[in-house]
C-alpha positions as CSV (number, residue, x, y, z in Angstrom):
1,X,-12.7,-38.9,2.5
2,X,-12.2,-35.4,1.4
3,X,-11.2,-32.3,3.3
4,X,-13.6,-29.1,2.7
5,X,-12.3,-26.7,0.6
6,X,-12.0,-23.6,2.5
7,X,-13.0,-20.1,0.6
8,X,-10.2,-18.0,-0.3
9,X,-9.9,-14.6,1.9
10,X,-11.9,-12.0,0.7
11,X,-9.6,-9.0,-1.5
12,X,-9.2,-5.9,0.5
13,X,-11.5,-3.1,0.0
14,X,-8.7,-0.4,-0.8
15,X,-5.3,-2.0,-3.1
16,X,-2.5,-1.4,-3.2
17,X,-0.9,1.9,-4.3
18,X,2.0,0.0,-5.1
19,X,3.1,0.7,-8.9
20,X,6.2,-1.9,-9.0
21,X,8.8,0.9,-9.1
22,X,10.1,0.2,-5.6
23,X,12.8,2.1,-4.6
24,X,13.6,3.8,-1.2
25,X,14.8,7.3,-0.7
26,X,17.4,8.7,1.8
27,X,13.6,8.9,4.2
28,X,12.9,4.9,3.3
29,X,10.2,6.4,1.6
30,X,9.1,4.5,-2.0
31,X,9.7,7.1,-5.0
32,X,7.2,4.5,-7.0
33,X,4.2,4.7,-4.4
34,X,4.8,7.5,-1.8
35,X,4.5,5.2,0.9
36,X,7.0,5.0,4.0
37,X,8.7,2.0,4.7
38,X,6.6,1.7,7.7
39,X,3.6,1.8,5.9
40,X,4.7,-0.8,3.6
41,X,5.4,-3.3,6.3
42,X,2.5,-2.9,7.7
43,X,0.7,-2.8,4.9
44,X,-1.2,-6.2,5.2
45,X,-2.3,-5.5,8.5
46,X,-3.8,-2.8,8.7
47,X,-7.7,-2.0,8.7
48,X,-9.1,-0.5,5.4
49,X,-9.3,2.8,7.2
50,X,-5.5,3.0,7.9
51,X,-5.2,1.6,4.3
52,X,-7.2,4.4,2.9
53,X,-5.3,6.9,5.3
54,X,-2.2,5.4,4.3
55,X,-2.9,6.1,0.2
56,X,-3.8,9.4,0.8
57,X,-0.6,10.1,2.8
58,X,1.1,8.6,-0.2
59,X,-0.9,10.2,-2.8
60,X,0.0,13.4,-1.2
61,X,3.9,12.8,-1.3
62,X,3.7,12.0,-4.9
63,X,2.0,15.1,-5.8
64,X,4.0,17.1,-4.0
65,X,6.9,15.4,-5.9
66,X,5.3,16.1,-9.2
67,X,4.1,12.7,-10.1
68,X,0.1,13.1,-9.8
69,X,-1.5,15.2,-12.5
């Protein structure tokens, strides 16, 4: 007899702004993605609203840090 094979979990709605250039600064905030430390913790947690919040947020660091066009 054979177990069911269950279907793998759905992908999130909003990825990841994580760029694998990880590295925290004196705030524990990641110069790679922008995020907080926090925020990368919780990361796989959180609804797609908070993930969406949580980009922007990020995106907004990195601009003003110079590394958004």
């Amino acid at each position: 007899m054979s177990l069911p094979v269950q279907p793998a979990a759905p992908e999130p709605s909003v990825p990841s702004p994580c760029r694998s250039l990880c590295k925290l600064d004196a705030d524990k905030v990641c110069t790679g993605c922008g995020r907080t430390i926090d925020d990368i913790r919780a990361w796989r947690e959180m609804p797609d609203a908070e993930r969406m919040a949580c980009v922007v947020r990020a995106e907004a660091r990195r601009l003003a840090w110079g590394q958004l066009a």
